[in-house]
N, C-alpha and C positions, 0 to 999 in steps of 0.2 A: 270562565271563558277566556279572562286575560292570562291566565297561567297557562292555556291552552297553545294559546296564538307565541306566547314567550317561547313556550317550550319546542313548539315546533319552528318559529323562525332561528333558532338555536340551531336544531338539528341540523337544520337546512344549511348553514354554516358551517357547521361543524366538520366537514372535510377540508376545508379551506384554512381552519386555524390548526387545525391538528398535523403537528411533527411525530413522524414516527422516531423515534429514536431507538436505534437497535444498538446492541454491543457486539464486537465480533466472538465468537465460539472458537477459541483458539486452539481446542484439538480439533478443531475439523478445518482448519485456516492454514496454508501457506503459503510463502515466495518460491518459486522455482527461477534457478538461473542459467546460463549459460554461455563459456565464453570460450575461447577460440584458446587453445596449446600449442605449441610451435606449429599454428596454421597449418598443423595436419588433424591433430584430436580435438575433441569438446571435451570440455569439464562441463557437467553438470553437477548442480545441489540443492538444497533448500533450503531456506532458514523457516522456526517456524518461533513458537512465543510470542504470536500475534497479539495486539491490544488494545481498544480504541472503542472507538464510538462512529455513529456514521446517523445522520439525521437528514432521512432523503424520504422528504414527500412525493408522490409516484405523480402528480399533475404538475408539482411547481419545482424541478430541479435549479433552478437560482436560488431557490430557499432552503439547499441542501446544504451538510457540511461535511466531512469525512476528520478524522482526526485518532491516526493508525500509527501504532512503535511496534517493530518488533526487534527480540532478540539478538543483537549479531553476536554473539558468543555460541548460539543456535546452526550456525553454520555447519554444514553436512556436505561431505563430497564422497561420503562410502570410504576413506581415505585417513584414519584419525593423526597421521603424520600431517599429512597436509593442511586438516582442519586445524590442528595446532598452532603451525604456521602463520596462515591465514587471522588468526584470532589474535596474532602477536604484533607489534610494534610495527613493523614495515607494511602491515595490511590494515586490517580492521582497526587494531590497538584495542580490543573489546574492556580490558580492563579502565582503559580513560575514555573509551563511547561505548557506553555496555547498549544503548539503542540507535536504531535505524528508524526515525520518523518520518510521516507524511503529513503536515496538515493544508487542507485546501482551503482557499481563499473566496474561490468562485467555482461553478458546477454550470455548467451548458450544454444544453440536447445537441445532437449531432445527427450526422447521418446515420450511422453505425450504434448508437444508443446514448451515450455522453460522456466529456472530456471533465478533469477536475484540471484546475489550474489551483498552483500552490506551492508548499517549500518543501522539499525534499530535505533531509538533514542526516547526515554519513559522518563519522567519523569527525566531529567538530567543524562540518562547512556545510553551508545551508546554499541550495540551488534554485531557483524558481523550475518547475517542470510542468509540463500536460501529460496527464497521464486517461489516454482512452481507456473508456469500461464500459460493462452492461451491466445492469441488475435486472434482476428477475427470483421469481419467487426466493426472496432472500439469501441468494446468493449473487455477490460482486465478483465480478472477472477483469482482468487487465492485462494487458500488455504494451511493454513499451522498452524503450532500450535509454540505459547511461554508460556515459565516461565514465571510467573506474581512477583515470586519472583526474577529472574534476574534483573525487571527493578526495585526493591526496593516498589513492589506493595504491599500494604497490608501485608506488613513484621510483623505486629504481630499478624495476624489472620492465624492460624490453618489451615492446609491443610484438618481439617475433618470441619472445618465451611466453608472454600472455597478450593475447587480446586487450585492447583497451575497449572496447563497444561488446558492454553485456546485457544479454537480453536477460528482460525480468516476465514471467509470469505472474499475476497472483489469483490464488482462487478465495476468496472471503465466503464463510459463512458465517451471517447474523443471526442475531436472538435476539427479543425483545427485553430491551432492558426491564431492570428490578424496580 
């Protein structure tokens, strides 16, 4: 009868102490972007070679954490001149930042579903950012917009040959870790 009352004030518990921790599914994972060409076109792309971890209990998002790199040599504009470009020294520099990190600090519900607050990390310079999302049936969504000039991107190219405010989309899909 004691093993009885154990096991079940356990159960009873047992959503409360349980992290789910998923991994992201990186062919079904990317960033899509978007930024303004001589303020007539958009370029859009994608990076993808997502990778990370994300540990979000669905009643306690303060006890969540995200913790996501992806690729920037992954860079895609349909374009492979430009993605060259882009992947070299005045841009990315992928060869000395071969990753584009996020990891969050803090995780709070919102009206809209919730915000991760955390470091952003581009190209050897780390930002604080809020980036809104939703989850739902294990898939993370987001969007939100950066300075391309914050992370030292294309620092000598014109705001009227490129945008500096690029919108980011991401679509995440999890799996349950191993």
């Amino acid at each position: 009868m004691q093993q009885l009352l154990t096991v079940s004030i356990a159960l009873l518990f047992l959503p409360f102490l349980a992290l789910s921790q998923m991994q992201v599914a990186p062919e079904n994972s990317k960033v899509r972007f978007e930024i303004s060409n001589f303020r007539v076109n958009t370029v859009e792309g994608t990076f993808s070679g997502m990778k990370g971890t994300v540990n979000f209990p669905d009643n306690r998002p303060e006890m969540g954490e995200i913790a996501v790199c992806l690729e920037a040599a992954s860079i895609n504009t349909d374009n492979e001149t430009r993605d060259r470009h882009l992947r070299g020294e005045d841009y990315f520099y992928t060869e000395k930042y071969p990753e584009i990190c996020f990891r969050s600090s803090e995780i709070l519900k919102s009206e809209l579903g919730y915000v991760a607050r955390g470091t952003l990390s581009m190209r050897g310079v780390e930002k604080r950012v809020e980036i809104p999302f939703s989850y739902s049936g294990n898939i993370l969504r987001a969007s939100f917009t950066v300075n391309r000039k914050d992370y030292n991107i294309g620092q000598g190219t014109g705001s009227f040959t490129m945008g500096e405010e690029v919108e980011l989309s991401i679509y995440c899909q999890l799996q349950t870790a191993p």
